[in-house]
Wavefront OBJ file of the C-alpha trace (Angstrom):
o trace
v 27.567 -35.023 85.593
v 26.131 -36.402 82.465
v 22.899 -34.436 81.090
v 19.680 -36.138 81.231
v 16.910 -35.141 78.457
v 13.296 -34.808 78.807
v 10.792 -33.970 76.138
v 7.781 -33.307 78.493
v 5.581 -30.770 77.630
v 5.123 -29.141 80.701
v 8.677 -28.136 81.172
v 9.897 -27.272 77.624
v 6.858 -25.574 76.515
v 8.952 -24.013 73.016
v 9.375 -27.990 71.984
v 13.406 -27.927 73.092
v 14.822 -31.029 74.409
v 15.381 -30.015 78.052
v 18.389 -31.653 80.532
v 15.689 -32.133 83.304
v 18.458 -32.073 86.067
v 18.870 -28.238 85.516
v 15.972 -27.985 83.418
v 18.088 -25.248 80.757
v 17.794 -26.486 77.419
v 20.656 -29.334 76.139
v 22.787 -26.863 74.569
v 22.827 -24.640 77.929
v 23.126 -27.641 80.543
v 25.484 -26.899 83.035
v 25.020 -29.926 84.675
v 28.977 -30.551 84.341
v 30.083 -27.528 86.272
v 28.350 -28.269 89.475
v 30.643 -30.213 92.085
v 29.641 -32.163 94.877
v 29.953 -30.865 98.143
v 30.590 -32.581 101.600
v 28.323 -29.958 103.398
v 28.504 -30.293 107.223
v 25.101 -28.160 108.319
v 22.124 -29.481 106.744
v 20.367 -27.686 104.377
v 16.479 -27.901 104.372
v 14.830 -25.664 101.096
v 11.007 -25.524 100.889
v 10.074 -24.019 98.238
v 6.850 -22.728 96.327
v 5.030 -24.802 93.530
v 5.317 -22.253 91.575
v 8.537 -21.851 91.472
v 9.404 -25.490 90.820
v 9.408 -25.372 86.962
v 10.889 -21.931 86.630
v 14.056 -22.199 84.085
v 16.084 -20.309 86.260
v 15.434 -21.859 89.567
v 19.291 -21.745 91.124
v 17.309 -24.065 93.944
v 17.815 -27.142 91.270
v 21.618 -26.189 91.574
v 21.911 -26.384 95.339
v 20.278 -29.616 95.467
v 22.603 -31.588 92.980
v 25.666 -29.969 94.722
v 25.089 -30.344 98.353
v 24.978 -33.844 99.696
v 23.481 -32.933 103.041
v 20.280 -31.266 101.349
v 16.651 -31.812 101.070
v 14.394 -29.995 98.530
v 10.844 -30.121 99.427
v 8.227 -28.858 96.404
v 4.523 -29.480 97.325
v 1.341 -27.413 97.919
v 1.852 -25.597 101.540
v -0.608 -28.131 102.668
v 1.927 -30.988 102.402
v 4.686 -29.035 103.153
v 3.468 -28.876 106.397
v 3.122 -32.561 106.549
v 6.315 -33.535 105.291
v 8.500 -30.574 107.516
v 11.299 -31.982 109.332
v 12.831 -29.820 111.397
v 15.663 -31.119 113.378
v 16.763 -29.494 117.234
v 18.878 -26.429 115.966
v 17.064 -25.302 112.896
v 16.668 -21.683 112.175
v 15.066 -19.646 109.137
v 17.390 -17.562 106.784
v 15.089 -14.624 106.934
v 15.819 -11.259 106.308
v 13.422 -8.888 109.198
v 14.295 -6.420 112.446
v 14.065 -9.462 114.696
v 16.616 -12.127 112.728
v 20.267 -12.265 114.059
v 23.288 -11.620 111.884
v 24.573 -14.768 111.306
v 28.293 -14.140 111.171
v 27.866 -12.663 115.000
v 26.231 -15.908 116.208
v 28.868 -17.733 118.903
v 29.532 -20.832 117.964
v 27.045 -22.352 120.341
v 24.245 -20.738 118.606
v 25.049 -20.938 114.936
v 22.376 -23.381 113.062
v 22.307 -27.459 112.734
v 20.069 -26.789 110.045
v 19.472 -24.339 107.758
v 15.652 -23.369 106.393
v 15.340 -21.556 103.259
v 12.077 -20.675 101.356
v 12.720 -21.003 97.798
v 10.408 -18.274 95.410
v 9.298 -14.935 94.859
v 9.318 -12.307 97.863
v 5.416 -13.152 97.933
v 6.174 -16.451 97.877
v 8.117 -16.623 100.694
v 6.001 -14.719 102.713
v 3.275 -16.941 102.085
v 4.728 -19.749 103.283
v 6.287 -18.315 106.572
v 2.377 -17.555 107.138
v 0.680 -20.453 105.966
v 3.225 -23.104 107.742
v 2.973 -22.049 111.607
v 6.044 -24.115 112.690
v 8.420 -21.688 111.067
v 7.319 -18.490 112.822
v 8.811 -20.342 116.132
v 12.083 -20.742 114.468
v 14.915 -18.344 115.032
v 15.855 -15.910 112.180
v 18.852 -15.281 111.014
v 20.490 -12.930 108.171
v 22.923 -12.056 105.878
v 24.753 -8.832 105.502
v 25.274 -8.530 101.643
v 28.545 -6.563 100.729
v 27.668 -6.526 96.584
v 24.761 -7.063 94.849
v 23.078 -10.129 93.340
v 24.840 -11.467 90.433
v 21.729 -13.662 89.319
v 20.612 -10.650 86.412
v 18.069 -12.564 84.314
v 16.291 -12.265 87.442
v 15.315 -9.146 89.110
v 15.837 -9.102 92.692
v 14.104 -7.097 95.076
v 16.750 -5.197 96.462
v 20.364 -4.404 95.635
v 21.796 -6.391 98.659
v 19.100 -9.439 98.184
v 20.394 -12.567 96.723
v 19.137 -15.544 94.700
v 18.897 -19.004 96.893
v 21.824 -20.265 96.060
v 24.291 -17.183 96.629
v 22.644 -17.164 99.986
v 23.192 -20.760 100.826
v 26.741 -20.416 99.198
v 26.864 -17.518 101.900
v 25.672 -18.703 104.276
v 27.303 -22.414 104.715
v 30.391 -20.390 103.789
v 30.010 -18.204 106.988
v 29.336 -21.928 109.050
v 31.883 -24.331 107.532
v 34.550 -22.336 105.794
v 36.818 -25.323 105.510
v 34.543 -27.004 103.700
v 35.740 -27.166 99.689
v 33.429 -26.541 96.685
v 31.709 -23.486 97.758
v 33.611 -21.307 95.030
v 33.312 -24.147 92.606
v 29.394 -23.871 93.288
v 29.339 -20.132 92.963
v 31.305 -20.608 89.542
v 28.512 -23.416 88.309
v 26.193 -20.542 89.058
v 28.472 -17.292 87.261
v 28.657 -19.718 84.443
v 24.687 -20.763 83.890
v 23.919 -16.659 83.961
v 26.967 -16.123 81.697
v 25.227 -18.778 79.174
v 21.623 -16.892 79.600
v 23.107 -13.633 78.965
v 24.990 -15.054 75.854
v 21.991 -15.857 74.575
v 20.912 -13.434 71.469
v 17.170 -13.427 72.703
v 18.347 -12.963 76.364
v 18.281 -8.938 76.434
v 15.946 -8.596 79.373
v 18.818 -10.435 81.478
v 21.134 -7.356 80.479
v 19.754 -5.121 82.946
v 22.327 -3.683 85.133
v 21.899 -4.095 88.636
v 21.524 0.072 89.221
v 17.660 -0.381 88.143
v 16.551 -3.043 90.945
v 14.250 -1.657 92.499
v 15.724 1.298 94.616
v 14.051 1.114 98.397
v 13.169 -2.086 99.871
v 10.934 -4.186 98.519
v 9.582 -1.418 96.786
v 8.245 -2.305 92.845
v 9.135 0.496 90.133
v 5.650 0.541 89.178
v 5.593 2.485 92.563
v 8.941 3.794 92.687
v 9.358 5.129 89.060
v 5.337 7.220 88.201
v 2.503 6.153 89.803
v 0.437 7.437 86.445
v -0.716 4.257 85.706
v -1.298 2.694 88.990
v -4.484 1.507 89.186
v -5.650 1.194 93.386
v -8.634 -1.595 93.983
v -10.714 -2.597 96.774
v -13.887 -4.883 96.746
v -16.596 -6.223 99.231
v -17.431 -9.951 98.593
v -21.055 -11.703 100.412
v -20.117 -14.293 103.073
v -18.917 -17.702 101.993
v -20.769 -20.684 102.432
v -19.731 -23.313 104.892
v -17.519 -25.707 103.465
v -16.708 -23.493 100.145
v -13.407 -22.804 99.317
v -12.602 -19.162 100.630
v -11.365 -18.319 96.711
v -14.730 -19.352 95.180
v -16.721 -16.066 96.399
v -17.624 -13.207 94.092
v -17.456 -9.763 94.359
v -20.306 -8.035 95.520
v -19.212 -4.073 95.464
v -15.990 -2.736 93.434
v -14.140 0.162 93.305
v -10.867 1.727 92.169
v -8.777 4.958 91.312
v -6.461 5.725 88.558
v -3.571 7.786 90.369
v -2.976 9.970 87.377
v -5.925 10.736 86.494
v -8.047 10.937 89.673
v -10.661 8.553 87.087
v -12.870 6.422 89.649
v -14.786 3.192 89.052
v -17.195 1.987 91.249
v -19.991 -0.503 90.936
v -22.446 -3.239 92.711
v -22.763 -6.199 91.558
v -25.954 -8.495 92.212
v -24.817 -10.621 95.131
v -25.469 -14.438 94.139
v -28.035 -14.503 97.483
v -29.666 -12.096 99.572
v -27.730 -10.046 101.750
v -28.825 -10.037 105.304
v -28.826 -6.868 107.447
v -25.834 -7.735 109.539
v -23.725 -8.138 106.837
v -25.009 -4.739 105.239
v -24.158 -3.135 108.148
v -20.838 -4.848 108.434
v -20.095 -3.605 105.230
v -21.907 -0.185 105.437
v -24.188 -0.609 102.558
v -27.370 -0.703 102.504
v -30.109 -2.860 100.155
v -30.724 0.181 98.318
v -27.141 0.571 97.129
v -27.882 -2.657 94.937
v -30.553 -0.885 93.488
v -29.394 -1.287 89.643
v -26.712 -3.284 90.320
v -24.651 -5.175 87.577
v -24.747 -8.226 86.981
v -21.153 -10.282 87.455
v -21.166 -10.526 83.432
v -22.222 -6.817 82.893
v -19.222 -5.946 86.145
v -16.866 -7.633 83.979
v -17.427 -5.555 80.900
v -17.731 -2.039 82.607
v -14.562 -3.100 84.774
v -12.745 -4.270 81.036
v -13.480 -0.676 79.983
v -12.296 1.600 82.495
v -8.411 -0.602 82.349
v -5.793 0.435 79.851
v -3.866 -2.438 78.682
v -0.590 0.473 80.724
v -2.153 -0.023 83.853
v -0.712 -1.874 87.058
v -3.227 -2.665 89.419
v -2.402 -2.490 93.018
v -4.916 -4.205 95.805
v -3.329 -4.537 99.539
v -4.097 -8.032 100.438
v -4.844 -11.294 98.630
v -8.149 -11.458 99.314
v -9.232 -8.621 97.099
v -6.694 -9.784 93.993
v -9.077 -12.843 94.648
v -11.990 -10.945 93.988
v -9.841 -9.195 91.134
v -9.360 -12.176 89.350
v -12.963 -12.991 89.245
v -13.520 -9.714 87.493
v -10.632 -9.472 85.278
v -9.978 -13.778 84.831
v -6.559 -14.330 84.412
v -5.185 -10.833 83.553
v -3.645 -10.258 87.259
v -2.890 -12.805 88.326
v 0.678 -14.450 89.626
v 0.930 -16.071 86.282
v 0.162 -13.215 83.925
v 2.781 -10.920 82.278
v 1.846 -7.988 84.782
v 0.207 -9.668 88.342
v -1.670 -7.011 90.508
v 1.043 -5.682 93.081
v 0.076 -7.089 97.150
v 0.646 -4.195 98.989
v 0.801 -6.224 102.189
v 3.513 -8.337 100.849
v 5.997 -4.630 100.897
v 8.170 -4.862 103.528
v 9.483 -1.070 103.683
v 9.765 -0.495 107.336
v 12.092 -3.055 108.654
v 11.532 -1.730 112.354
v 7.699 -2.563 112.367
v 5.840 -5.531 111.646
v 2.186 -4.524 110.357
v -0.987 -6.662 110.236
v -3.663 -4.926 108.911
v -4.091 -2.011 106.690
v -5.473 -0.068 109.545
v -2.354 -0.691 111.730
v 0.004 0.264 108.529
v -2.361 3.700 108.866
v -1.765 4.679 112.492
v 2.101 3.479 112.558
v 3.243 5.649 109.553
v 0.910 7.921 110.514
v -0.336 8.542 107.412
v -2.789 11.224 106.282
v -5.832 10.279 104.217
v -7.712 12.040 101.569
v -11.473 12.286 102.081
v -13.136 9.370 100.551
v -15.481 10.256 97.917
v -18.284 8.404 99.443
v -19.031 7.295 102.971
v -18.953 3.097 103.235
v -16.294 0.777 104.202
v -15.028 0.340 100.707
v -13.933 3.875 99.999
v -12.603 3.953 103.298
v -10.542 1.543 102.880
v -9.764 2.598 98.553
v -8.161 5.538 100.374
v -6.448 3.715 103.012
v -4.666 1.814 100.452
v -4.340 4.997 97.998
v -2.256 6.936 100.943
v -0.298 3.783 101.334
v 0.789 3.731 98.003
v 1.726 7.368 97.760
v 3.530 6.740 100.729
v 5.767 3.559 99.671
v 6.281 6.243 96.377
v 7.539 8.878 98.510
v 10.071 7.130 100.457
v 11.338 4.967 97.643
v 11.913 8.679 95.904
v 13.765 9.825 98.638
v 16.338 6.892 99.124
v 16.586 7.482 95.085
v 17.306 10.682 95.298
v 20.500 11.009 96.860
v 21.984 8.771 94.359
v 20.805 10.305 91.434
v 22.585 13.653 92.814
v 25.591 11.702 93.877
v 25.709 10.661 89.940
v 25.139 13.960 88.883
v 27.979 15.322 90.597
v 30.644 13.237 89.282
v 29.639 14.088 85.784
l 1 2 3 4 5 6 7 8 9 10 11 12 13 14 15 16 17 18 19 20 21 22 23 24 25 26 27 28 29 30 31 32 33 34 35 36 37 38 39 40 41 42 43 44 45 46 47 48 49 50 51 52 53 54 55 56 57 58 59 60 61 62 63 64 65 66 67 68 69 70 71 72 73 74 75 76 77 78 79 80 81 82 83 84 85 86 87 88 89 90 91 92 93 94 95 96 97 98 99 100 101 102 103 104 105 106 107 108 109 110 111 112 113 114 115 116 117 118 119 120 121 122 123 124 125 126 127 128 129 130 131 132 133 134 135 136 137 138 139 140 141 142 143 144 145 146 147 148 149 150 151 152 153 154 155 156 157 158 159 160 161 162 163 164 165 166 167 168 169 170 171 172 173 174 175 176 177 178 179 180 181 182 183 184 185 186 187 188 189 190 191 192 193 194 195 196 197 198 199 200 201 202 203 204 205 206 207 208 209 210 211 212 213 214 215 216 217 218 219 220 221 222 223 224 225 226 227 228 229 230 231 232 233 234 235 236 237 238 239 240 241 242 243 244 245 246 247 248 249 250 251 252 253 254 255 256 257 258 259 260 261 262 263 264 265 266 267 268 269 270 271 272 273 274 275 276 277 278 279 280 281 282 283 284 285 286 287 288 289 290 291 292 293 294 295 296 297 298 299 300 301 302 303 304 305 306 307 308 309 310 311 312 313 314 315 316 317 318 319 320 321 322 323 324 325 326 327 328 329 330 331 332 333 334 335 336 337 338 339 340 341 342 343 344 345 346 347 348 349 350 351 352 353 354 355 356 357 358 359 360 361 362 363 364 365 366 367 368 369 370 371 372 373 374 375 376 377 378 379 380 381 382 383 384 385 386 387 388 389 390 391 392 393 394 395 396 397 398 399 400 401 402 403 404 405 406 407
């Protein structure tokens, strides 16, 4: 395959001319290595706009190697307008309920194959937002080594980058079909190139420092210090307004390390009615002095530490968060706010609220500082955390004395 160059902008932001089939820079194409493959089961990847100019999207490689696959990138909007699922789809997804694939009988194994192409949070996302995947069967993969994509980190030790899956998967389906080892090579040699690179040495991690439970992040697992827990109250949106245009209303956190709290109101932009008060379990006089959103912002700016990683449980409050700190959380910023929804730590329950994660893992709650909804549910979330950090300490644990011992 011949390299093709592009010069736009918006994919080689350093000024590099870019091969915009793989999207790697001209003297890193690998465009030459990938084969073409006869593939048998169709292969259907949707995958998140934000992934779509990510240098090291293996997605890309899939699609230029597989002739019987289809790469959707759009807004989960049109994704669900352009899905085309075809009688005997199912959804590689990893969960309690999704089959192992290699124990399917023949009459059950997959016409088409579904993948969702992005972050863990990404994923999840979309398996919410598009409603005709949740009635699609699941199936799995039963890792033997770990991922050998390492300029990415992976969430697990046995999780695996889209295109090792696929390459495991269709393996498992159609081993008589050639090119699958040629494809897997294509892929060795584009992280080879990467990790050749002298500026590459965050791609030299070794694989022993994924994260070490689950879907657990090391800002949880490793010291939870500098974790900084979140929860706001936002007024009620206005018919027709976007759901992410509302402002927070009531704010309040807790540095784990320190026990340091933050709270604050913050004048609502219209009059809160009773209902909602109560709702909320405020009252008008708890906006007595309240802050303006400008004044929220700069008292909010100086309780952070530039070592901090926020945590918030749901997107709905790192909405909110972003409001108050504008672009320093978010999914494109150097350190985004962990989702504590988006864990997955207890593969034998499905959880959808905070409240239900409570009363399943029956944990055990410190006293809020303050009665109200919002330190209720700051504590709710603060027990969670400590949680996910104990249990991520105990699966490390074990290793680190197995280690030990052969010292």
């Amino acid at each position: 395959m011949v390299p093709q160059v592009a010069n736009n902008p918006n994919l080689a932001s350093s000024g590099r001319e870019r091969c915009y089939a793989c999207f790697r820079p001209l003297q890193h194409c690998f465009c030459d290595t990938i084969p073409s493959i006869d593939n048998r089961t169709q292969v259907l990847i949707l995958q998140h706009m934000r992934e779509r100019f990510h240098p090291f999207n293996t997605a890309r490689i899939v699609q230029r190697a597989l002739a019987n696959s289809t790469l959707l990138v759009d807004h989960t909007a049109q994704l669900v307008a352009r899905l085309c699922l075809k009688p005997g789809a199912a959804l590689l997804y990893p969960g309690a309920d999704a089959k192992l694939l290699t124990d399917l009988p023949l009459e059950e194994r997959p016409a088409q194959l579904v993948i969702l192409d992005g972050t863990w949070h990404h994923a999840k996302t979309l398996l919410r937002d598009i409603p005709a995947l949740a009635a699609l069967p699941r199936i799995r993969l039963a890792p033997t080594s770990p991922s050998q994509y390492r300029i990415r980190r992976e969430p697990s030790d046995v999780a695996l980058s889209t295109v090792e899956a696929i390459i495991a998967a269709l393996g498992a389906l159609e081993p008589e079909t050639p090119g699958f080892d040629r494809l897997m090579a294509a892929f060795n040699t584009m992280v080879e190139r990467q990790l050749a690179h002298p500026k590459a040495e965050y791609g030299r991690r070794k694989n022993t420092r994924r994260r070490a439970f689950g879907n657990i992040p090391f800002a949880v697992v490793d010291d939870l210090t500098n974790v900084v827990v979140a929860y706001g109250e936002s007024a009620a949106g206005t018919r027709g307004a976007k759901r992410w245009a509302k402002q927070p209303i009531f704010w309040v956190a807790e540095r784990l390390g320190t026990g340091e709290r933050f709270a604050c109101a913050i004048c609502p932009p219209a009059r809160l009615d009773e209902t909602l008060l109560g709702h909320l379990e405020l009252t008008a006089a708890d906006f007595d002095g309240a802050l303006s959103l400008a004044e929220a912002q700069r008292a909010w700016r100086a309780f952070l530490r530039p070592t901090d990683t926020l945590s918030v449980y749901n997107q709905g409050t790192a909405r909110l968060l972003d409001v108050l700190s504008p672009g320093r959380f978010d999914a494109n910023s150097h350190t985004p706010a962990l989702l504590l929804k988006s864990i997955e730590f207890n593969s034998d329950k499905s959880y959808s609220t905070l409240d239900e994660v409570i009363a399943g893992e029956r944990l055990t709650i410190a006293a809020p500082p303050r009665p109200g909804r919002a330190y209720r549910r700051l504590a709710n979330s603060i027990a969670l955390v400590r949680h996910l950090h104990a249990l991520a300490r105990q699966a490390v644990q074990p290793a680190s004395t197995a280690d030990s011992s052969r010292k």
